[in-house]
C-alpha positions as CSV (number, residue, x, y, z in Angstrom):
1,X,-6.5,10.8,69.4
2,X,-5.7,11.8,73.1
3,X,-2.5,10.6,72.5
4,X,-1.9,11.7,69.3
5,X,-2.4,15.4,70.9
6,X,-0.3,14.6,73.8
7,X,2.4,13.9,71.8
8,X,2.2,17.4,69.5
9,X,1.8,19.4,73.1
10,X,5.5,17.4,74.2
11,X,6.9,18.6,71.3
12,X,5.3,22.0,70.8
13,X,6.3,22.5,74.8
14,X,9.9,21.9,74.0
15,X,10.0,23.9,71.0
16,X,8.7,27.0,73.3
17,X,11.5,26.0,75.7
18,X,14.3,26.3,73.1
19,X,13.0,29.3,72.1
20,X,12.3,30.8,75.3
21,X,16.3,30.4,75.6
22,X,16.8,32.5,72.7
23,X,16.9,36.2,72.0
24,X,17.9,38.4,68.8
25,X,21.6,39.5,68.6
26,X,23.0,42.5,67.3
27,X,26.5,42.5,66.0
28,X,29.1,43.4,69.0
29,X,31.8,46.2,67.9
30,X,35.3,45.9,68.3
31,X,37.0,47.5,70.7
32,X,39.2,51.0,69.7
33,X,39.2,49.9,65.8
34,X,41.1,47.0,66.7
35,X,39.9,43.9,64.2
36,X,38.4,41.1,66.1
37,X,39.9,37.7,65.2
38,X,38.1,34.2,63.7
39,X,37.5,31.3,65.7
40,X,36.0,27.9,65.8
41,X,32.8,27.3,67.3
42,X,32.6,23.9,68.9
43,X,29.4,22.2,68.2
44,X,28.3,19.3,70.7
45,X,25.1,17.5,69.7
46,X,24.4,14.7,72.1
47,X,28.1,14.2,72.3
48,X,29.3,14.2,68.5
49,X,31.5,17.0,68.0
50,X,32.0,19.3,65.0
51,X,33.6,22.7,64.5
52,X,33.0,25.3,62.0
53,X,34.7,28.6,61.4
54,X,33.1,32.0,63.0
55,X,34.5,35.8,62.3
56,X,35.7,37.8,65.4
57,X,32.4,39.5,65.4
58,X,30.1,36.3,66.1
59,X,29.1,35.7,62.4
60,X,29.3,32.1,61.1
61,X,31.4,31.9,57.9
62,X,29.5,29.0,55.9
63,X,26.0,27.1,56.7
64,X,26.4,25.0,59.1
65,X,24.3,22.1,59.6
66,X,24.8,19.1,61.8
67,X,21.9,16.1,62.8
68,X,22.3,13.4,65.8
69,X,23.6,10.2,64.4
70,X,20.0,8.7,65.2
71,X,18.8,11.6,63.6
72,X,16.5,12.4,66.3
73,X,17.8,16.2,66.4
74,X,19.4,18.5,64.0
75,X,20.6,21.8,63.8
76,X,21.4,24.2,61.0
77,X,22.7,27.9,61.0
78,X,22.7,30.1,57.9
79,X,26.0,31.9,56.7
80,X,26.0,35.2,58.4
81,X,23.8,34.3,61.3
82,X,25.7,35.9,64.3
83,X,25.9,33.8,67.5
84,X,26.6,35.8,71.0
85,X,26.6,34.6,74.4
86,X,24.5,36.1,77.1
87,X,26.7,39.1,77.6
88,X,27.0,40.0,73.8
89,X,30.3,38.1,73.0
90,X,30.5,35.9,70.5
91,X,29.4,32.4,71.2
92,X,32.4,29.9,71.4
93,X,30.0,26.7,72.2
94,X,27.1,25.0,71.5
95,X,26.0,21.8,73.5
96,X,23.2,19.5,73.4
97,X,22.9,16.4,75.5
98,X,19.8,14.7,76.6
99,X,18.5,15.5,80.3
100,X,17.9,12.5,82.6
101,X,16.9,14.5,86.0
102,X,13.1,15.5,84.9
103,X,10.4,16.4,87.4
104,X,7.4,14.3,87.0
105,X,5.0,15.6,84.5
106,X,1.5,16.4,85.6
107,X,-0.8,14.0,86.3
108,X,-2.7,12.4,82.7
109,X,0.5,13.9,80.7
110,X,3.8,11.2,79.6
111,X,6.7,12.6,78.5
112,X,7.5,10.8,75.4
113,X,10.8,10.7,73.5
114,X,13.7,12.4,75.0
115,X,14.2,15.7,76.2
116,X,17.2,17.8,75.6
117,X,19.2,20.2,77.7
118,X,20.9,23.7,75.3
119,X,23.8,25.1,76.4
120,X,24.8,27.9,76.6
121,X,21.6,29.5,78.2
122,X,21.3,33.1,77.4
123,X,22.4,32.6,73.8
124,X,21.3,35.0,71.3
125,X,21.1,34.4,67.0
126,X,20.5,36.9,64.5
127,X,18.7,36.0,62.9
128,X,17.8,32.6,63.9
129,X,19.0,29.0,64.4
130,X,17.1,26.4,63.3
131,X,16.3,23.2,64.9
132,X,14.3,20.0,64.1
133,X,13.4,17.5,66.6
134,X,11.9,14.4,65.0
């Protein structure tokens, strides 16, 4: 049982740490009237790349979803879920890749699976991402 609730408290813990990354956006205007222009977001999830179309404004086009080839982590974005970075432009990447250089966890806790650096910090979604570890 101890370990059971160990391992629930790892992934609970990184769950809060994603999150704690992550703020509500609001929708950035364009400057003088002038129509902001579509762009591809670049998607790296533990070094598998995807793209997917995003309006000037920040706002992802179609749902988006994309999972690790070992299926470990996924991560899925509604249509219409605006993505800024952490000055209020619109987010032009999104990178996940697995952190090797961890401080040693307190004594009695393990770490157990892998744990996962997001880039970029700061980000903001509106009005959410979603994101399964498993």
């Amino acid at each position: 049982m101890d370990k059971i609730l160990k391992a629930v408290l790892a992934i609970v813990s990184t769950v809060v740490l994603v999150m704690a990354g992550c703020s509500p956006a609001s929708i950035p205007e364009a400057e003088d009237g002038e129509e902001q222009s579509a762009y591809l977001l670049e998607v790296n999830l533990l070094g598998e790349e995807a793209e997917f179309s995003v309006d000037g404004g920040g706002a992802i086009e179609s749902k988006a979803e994309r999972s690790s080839s070992e299926g470990g982590i996924g991560l899925s974005v509604d249509e219409g879920t605006v993505l800024l970075d952490q000055d209020g432009q619109p987010l032009r990447f999104i990178e996940v890749t697995v952190e090797s250089d961890l401080p040693a966890p307190p004594q009695d806790a393990h770490i157990i699976g892998e744990a996962y650096n997001f880039e970029p910090q700061g980000a903001a979604f509106a009005p959410y991402l979603s994101l399964t570890l498993s």
